[in-house]
The first five atom37 places (N, CA, C, CB, O) and aatype in JSON, in Angstrom:
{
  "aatype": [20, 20, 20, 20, 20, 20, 20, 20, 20, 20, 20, 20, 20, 20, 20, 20, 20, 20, 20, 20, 20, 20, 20, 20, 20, 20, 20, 20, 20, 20, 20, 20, 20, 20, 20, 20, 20, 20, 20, 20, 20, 20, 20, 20, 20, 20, 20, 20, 20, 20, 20, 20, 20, 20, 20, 20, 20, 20, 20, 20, 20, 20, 20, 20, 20, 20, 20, 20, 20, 20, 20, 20, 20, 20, 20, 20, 20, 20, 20, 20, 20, 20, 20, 20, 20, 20, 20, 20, 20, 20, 20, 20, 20, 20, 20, 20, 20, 20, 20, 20, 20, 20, 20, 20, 20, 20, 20, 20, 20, 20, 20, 20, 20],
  "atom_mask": [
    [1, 1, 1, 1, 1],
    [1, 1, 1, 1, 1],
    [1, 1, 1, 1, 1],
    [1, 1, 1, 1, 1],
    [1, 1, 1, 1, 1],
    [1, 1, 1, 1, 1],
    [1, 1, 1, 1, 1],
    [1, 1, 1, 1, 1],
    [1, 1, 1, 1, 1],
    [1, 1, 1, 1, 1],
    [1, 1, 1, 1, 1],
    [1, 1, 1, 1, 1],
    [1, 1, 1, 1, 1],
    [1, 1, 1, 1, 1],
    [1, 1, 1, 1, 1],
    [1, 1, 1, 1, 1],
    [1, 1, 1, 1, 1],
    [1, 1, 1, 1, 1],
    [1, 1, 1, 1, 1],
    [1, 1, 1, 1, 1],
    [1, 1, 1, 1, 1],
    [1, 1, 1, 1, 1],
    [1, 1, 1, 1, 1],
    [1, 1, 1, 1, 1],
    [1, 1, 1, 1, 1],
    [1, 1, 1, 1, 1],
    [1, 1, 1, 1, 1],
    [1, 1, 1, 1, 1],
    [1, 1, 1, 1, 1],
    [1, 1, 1, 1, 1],
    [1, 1, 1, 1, 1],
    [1, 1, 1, 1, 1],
    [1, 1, 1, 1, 1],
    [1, 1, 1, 1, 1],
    [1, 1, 1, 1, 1],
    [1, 1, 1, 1, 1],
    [1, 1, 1, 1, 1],
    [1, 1, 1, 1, 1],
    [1, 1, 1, 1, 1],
    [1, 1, 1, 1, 1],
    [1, 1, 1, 1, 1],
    [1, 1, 1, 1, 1],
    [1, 1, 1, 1, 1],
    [1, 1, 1, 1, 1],
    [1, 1, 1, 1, 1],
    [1, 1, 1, 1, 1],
    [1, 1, 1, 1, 1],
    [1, 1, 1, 1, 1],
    [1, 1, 1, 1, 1],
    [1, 1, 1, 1, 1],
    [1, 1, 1, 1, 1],
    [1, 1, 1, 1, 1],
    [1, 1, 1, 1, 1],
    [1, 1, 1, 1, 1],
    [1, 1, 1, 1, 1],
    [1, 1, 1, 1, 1],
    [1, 1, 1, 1, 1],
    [1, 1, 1, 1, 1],
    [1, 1, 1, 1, 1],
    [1, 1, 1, 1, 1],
    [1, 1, 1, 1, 1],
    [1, 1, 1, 1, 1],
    [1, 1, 1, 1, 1],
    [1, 1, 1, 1, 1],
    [1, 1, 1, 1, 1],
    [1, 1, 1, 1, 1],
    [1, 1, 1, 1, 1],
    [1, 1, 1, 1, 1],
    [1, 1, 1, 1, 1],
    [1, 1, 1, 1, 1],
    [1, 1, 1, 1, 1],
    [1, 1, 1, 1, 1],
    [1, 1, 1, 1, 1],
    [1, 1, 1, 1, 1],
    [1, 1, 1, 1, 1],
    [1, 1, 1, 1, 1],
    [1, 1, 1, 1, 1],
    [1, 1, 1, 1, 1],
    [1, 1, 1, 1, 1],
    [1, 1, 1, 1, 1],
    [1, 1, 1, 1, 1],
    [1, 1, 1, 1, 1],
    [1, 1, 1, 1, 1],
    [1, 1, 1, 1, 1],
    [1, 1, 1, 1, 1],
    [1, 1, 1, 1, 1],
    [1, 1, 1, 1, 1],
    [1, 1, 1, 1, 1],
    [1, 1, 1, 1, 1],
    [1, 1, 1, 1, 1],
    [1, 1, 1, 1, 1],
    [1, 1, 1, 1, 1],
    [1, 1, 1, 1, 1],
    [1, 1, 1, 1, 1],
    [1, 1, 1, 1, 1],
    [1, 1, 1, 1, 1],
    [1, 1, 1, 1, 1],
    [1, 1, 1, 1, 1],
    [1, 1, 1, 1, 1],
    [1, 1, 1, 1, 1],
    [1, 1, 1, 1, 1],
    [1, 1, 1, 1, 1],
    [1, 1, 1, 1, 1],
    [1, 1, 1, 1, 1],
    [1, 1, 1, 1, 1],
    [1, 1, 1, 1, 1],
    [1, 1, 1, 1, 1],
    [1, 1, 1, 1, 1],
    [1, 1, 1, 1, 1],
    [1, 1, 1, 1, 1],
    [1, 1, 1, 1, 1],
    [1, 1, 1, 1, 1],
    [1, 1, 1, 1, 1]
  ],
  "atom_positions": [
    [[9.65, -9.8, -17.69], [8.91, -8.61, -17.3], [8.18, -8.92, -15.99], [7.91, -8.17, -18.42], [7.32, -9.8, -16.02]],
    [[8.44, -8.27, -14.84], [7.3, -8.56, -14.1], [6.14, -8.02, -13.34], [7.64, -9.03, -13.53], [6.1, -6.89, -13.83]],
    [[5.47, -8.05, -12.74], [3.98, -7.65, -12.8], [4.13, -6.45, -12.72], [2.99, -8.15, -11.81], [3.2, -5.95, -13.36]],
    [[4.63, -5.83, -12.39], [4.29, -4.5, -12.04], [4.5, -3.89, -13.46], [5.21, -3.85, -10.81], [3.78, -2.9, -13.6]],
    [[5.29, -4.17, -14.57], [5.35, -3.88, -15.95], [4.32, -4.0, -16.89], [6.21, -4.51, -16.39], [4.09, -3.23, -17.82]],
    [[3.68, -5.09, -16.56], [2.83, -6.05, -17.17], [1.51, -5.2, -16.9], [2.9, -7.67, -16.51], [0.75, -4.81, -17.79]],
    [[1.36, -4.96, -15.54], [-0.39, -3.87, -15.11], [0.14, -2.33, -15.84], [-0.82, -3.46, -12.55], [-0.6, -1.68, -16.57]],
    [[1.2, -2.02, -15.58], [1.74, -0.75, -16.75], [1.39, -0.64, -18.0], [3.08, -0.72, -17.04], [0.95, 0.28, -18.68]],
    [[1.71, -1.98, -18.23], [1.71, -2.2, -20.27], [0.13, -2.6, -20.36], [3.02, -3.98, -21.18], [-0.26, -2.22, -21.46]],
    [[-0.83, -3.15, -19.71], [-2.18, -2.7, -19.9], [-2.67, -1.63, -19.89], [-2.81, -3.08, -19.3], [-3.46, -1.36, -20.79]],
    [[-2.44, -0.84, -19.08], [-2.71, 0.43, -18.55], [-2.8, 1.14, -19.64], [-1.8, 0.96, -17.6], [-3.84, 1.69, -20.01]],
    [[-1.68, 1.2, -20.26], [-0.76, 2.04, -21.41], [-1.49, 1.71, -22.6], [0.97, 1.57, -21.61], [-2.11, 2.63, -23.13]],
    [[-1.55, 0.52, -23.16], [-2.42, -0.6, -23.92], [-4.4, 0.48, -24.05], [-2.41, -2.64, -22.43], [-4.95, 0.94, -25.05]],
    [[-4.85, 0.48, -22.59], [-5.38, 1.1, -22.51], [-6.22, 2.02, -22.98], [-5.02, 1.13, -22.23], [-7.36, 2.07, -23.43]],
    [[-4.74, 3.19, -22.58], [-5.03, 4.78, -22.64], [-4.96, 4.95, -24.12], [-3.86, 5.84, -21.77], [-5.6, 5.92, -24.52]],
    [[-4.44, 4.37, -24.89], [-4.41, 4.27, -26.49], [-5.5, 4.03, -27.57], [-3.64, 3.31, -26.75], [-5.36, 4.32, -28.75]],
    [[-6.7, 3.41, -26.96], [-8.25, 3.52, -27.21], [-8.72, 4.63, -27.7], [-9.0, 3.35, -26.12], [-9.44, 5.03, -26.78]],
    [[-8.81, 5.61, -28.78], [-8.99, 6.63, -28.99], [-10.62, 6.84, -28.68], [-8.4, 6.87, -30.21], [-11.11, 7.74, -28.0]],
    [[-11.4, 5.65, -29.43], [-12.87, 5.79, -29.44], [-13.71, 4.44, -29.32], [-13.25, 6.49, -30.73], [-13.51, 3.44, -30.01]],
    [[-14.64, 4.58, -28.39], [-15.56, 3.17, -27.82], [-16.48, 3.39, -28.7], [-16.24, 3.03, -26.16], [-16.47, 4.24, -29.58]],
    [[-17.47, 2.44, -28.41], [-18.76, 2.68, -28.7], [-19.34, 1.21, -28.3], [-18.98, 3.23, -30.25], [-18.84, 0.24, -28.86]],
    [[-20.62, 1.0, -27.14], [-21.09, -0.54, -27.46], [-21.98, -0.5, -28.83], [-22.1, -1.23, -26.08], [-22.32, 0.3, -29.71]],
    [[-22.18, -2.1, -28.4], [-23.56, -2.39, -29.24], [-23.26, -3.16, -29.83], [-24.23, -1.52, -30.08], [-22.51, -4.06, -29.44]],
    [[-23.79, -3.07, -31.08], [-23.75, -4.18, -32.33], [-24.52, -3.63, -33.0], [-24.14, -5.69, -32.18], [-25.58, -3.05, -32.74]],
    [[-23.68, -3.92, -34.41], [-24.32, -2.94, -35.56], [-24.64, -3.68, -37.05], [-23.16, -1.65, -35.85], [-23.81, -4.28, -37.74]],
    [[-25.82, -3.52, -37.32], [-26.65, -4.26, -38.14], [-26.73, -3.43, -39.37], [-28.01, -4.57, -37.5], [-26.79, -2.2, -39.34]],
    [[-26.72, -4.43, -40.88], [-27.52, -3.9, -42.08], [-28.91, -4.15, -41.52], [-27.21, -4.7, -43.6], [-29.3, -5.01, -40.73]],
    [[-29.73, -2.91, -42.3], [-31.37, -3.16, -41.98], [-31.73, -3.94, -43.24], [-32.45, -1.6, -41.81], [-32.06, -5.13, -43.27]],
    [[-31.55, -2.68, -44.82], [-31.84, -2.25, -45.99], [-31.09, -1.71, -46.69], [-32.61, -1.68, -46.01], [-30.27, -0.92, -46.2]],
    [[-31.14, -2.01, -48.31], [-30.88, -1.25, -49.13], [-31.37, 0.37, -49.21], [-31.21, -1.93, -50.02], [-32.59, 0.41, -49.06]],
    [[-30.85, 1.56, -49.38], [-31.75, 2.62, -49.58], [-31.12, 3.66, -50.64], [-32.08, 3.3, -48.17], [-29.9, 3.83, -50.59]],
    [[-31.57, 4.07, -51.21], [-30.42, 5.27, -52.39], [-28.91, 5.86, -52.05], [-31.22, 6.89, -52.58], [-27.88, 5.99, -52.72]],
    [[-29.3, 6.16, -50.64], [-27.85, 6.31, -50.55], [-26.59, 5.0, -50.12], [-27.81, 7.4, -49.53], [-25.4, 5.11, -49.86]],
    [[-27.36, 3.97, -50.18], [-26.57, 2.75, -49.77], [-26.98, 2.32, -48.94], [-25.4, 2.77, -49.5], [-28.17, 2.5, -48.69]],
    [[-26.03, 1.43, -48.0], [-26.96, 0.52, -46.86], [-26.98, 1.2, -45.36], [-26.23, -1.15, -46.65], [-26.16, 1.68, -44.57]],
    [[-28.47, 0.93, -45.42], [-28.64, 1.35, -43.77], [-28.47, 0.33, -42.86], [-30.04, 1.9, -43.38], [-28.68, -0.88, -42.88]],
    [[-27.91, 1.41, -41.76], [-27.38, 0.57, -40.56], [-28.32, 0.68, -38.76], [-25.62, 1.26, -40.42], [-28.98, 1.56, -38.22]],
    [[-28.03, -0.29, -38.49], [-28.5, 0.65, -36.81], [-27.64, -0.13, -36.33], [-30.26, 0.63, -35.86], [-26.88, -1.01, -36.72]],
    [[-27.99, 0.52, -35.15], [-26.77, 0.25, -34.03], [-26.99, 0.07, -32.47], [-25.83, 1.46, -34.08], [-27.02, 1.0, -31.66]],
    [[-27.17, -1.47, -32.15], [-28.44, -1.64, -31.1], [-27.36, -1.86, -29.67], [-29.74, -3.35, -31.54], [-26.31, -2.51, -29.7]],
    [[-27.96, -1.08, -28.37], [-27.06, -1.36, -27.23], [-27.79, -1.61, -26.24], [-26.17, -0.39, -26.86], [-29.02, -1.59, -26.27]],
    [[-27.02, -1.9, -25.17], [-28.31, -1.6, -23.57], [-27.83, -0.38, -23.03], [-28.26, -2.95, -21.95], [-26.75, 0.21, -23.08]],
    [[-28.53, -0.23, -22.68], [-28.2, 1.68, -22.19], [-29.19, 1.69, -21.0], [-28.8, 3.27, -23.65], [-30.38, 1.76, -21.3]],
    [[-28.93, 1.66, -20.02], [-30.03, 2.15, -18.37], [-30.85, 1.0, -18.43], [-31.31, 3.88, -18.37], [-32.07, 1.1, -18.27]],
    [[-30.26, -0.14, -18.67], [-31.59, -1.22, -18.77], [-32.38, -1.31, -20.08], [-32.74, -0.82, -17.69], [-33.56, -1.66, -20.01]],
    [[-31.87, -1.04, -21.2], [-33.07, -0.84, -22.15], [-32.21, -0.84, -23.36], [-34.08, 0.6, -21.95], [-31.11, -0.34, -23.59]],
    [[-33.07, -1.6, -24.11], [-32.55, -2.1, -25.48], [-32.41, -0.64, -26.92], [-33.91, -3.5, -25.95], [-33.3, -0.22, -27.66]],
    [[-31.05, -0.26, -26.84], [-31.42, 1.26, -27.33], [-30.71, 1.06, -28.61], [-30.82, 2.71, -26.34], [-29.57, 0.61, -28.72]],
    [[-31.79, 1.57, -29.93], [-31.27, 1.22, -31.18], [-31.03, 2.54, -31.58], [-32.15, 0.36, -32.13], [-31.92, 3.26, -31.14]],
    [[-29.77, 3.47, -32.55], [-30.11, 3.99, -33.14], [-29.7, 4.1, -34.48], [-30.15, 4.63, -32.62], [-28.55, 3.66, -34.52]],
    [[-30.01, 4.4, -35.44], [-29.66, 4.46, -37.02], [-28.28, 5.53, -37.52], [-31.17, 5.09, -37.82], [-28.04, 6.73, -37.46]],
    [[-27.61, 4.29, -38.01], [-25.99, 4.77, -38.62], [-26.21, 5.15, -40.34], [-24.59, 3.14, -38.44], [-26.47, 4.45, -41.32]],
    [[-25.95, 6.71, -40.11], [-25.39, 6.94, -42.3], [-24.39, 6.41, -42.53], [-24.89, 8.56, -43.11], [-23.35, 6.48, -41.87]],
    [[-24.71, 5.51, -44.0], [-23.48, 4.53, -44.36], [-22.27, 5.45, -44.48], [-23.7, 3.64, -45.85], [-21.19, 4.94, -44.78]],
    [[-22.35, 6.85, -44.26], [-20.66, 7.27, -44.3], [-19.99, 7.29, -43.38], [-20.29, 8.42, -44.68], [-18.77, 7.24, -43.55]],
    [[-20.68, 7.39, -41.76], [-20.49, 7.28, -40.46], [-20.16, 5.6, -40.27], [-21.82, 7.9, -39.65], [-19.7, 5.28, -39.17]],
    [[-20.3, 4.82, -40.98], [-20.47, 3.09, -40.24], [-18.91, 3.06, -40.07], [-21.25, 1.44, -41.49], [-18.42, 3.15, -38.94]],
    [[-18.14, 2.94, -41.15], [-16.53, 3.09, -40.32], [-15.85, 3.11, -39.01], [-16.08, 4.06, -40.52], [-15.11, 2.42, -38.3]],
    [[-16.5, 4.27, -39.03], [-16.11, 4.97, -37.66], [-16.76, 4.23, -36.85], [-16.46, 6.48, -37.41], [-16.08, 3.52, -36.11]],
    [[-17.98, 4.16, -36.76], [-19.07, 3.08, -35.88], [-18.19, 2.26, -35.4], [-20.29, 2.15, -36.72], [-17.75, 2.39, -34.26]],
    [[-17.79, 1.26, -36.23], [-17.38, 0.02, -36.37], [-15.76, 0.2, -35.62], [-17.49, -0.46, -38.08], [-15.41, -0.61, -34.76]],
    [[-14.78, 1.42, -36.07], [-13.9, 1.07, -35.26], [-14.1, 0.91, -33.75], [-13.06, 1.83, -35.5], [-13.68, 0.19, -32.84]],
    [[-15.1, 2.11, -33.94], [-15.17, 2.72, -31.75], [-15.72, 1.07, -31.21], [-17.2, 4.65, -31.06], [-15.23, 0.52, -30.22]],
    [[-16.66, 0.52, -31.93], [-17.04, -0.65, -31.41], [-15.8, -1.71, -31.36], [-18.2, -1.12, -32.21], [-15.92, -2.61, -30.54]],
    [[-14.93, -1.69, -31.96], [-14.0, -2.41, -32.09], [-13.04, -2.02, -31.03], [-13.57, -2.39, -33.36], [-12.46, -2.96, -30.49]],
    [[-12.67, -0.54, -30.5], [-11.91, -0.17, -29.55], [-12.62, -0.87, -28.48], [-11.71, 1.29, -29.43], [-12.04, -1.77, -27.86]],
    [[-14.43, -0.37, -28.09], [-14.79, -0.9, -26.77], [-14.2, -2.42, -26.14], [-16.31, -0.96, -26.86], [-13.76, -2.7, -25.02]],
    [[-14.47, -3.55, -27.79], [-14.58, -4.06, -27.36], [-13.08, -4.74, -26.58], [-15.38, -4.4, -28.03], [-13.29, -5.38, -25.55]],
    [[-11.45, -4.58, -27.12], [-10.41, -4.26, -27.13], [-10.56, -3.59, -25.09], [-10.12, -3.2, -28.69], [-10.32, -4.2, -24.05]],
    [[-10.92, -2.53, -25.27], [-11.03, -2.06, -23.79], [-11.56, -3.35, -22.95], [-12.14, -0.68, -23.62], [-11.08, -3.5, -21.82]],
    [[-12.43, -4.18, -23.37], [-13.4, -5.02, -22.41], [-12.23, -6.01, -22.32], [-15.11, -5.67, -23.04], [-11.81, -6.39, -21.23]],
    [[-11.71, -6.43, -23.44], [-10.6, -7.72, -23.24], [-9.64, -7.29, -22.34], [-9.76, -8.21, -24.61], [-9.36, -8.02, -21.39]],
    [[-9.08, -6.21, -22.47], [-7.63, -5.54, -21.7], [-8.45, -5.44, -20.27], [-6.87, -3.65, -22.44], [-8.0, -6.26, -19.48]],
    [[-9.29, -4.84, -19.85], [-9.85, -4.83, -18.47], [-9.82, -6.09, -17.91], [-11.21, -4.35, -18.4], [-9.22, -6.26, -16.85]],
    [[-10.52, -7.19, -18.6], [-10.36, -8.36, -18.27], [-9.49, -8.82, -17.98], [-10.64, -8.91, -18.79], [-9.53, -9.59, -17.02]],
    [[-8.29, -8.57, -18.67], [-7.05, -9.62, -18.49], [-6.47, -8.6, -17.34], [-5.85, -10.0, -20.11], [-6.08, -9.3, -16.4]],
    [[-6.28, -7.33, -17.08], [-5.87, -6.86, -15.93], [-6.02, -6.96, -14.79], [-5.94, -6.15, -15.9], [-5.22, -6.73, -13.89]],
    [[-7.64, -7.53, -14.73], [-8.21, -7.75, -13.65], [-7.62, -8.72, -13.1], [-9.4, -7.9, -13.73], [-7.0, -8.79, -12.04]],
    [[-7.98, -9.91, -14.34], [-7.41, -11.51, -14.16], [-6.12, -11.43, -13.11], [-6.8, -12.26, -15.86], [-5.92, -12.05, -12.06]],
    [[-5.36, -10.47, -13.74], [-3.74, -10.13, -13.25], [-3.56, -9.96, -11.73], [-3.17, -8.65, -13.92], [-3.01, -10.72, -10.93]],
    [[-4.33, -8.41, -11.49], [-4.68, -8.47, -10.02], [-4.95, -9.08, -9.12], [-5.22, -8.11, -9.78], [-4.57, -8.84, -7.98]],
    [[-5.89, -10.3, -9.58], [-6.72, -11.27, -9.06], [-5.77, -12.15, -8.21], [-7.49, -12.04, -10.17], [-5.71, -12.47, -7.03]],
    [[-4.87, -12.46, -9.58], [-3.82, -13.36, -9.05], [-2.29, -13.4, -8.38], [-3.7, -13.91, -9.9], [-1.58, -14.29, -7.92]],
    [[-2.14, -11.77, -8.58], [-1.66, -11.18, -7.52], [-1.5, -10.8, -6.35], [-1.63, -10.83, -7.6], [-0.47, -10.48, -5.76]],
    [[-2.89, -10.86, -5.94], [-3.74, -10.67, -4.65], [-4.02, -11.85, -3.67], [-5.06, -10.19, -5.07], [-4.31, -11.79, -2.48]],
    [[-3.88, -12.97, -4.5], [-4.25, -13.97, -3.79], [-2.89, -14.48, -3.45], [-5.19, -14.9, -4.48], [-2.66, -14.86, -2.3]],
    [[-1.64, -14.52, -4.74], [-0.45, -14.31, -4.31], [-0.08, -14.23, -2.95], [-0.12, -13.4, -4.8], [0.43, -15.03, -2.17]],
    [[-0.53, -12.86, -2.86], [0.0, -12.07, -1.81], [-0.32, -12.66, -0.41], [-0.54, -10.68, -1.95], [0.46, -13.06, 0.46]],
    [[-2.15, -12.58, -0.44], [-2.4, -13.37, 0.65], [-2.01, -14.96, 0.93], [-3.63, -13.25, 0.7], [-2.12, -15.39, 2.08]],
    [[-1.68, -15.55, 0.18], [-0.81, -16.96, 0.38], [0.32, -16.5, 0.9], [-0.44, -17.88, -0.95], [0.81, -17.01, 1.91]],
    [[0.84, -15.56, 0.32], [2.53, -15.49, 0.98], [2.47, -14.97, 2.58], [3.66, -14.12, -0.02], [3.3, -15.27, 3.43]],
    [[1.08, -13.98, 2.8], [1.34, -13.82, 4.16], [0.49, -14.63, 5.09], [1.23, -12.46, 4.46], [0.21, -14.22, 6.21]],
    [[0.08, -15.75, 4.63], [-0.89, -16.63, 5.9], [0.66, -17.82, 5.72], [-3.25, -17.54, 5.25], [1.04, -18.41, 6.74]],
    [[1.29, -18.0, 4.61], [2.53, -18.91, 5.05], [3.52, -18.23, 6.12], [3.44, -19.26, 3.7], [4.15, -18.99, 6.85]],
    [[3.71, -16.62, 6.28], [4.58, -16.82, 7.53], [4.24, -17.53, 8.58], [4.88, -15.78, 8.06], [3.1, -17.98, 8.65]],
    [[5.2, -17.74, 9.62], [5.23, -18.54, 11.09], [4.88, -17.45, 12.01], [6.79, -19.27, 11.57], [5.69, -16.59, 12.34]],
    [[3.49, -17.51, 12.47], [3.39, -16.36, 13.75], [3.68, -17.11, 15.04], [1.76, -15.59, 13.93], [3.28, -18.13, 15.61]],
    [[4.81, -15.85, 15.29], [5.41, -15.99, 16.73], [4.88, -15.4, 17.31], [6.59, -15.74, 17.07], [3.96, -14.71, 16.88]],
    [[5.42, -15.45, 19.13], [4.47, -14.97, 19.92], [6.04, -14.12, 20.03], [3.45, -15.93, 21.21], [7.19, -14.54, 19.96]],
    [[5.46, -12.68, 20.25], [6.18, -11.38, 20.96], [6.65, -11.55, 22.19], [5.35, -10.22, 21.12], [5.81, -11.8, 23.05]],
    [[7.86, -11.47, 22.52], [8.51, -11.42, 23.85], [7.69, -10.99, 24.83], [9.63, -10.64, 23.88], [7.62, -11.62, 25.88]],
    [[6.79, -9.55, 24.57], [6.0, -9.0, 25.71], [4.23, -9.12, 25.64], [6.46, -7.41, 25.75], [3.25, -8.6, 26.17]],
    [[4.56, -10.24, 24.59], [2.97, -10.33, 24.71], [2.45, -10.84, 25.83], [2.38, -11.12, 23.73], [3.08, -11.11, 26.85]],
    [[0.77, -11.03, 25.58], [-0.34, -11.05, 26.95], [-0.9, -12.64, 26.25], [-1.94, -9.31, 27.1], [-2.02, -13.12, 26.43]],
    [[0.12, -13.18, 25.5], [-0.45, -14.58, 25.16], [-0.19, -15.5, 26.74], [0.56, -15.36, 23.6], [0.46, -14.89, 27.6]],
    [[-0.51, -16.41, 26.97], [-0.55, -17.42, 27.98], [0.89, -17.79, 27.39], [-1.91, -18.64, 28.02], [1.35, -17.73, 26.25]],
    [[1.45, -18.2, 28.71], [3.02, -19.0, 28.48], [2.42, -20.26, 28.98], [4.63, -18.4, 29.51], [1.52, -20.5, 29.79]],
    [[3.42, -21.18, 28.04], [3.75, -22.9, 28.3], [4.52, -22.96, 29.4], [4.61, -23.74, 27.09], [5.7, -22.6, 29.45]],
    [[3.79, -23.48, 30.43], [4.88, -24.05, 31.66], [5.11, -25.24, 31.53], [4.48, -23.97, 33.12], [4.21, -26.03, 31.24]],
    [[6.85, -25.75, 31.8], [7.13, -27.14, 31.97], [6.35, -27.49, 33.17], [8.65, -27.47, 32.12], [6.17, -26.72, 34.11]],
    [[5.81, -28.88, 33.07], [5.63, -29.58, 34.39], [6.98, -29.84, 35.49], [5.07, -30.99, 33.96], [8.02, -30.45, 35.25]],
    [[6.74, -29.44, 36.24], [7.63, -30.3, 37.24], [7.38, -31.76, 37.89], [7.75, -29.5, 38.34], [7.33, -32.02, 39.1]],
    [[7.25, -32.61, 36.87], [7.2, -34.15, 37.31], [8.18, -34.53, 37.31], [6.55, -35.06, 36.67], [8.37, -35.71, 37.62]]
  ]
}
């Protein structure tokens, strides 16, 4: 497969993420209806908690599980690019620059000794 398949099949990989969510999600307590949850993130700089009904935690838990899935796949795409890029620029500082027939470079004169 090569790269250009490979940044595709992330891509694709991707777009298949149905639902994010950050954070990290905590038992607090026991409570009558079962266990309470919160669900703590950074949001604008700031440590933002809010409280999950144990019938919602599921769901919680997948979207957090997609984000985090999104964060790995970004990563490794990037990685990809990265090293594609540098690729690239290796392959073009190895050509041989010639000088143009009509260029305004200085010419080598033989000596006449």
């Amino acid at each position: 497969m090569n790269e250009s398949n490979i940044a595709q099949n992330f891509l694709a990989q991707i777009a298949q993420i149905q639902t994010m969510e950050r954070g990290k999600l905590s038992s607090l307590r026991e409570t009558f209806a079962g266990t309470a949850f919160k669900l703590q993130a950074w949001e604008n700089g700031k440590n933002v908690s809010r409280y999950i009904p144990p019938d919602q935690v599921p769901a919680v838990q997948e979207a957090i599980n997609g984000y985090q899935r999104f964060q790995s796949l970004t990563e490794q795409y990037a990685q990809l690019k990265i090293e594609e890029t540098r690729a690239a620029i290796a392959a073009g500082s190895q050509k041989k620059k010639s000088r143009p027939e009509n260029s305004s470079w200085p010419r080598n004169r033989k000596s006449s000794s």
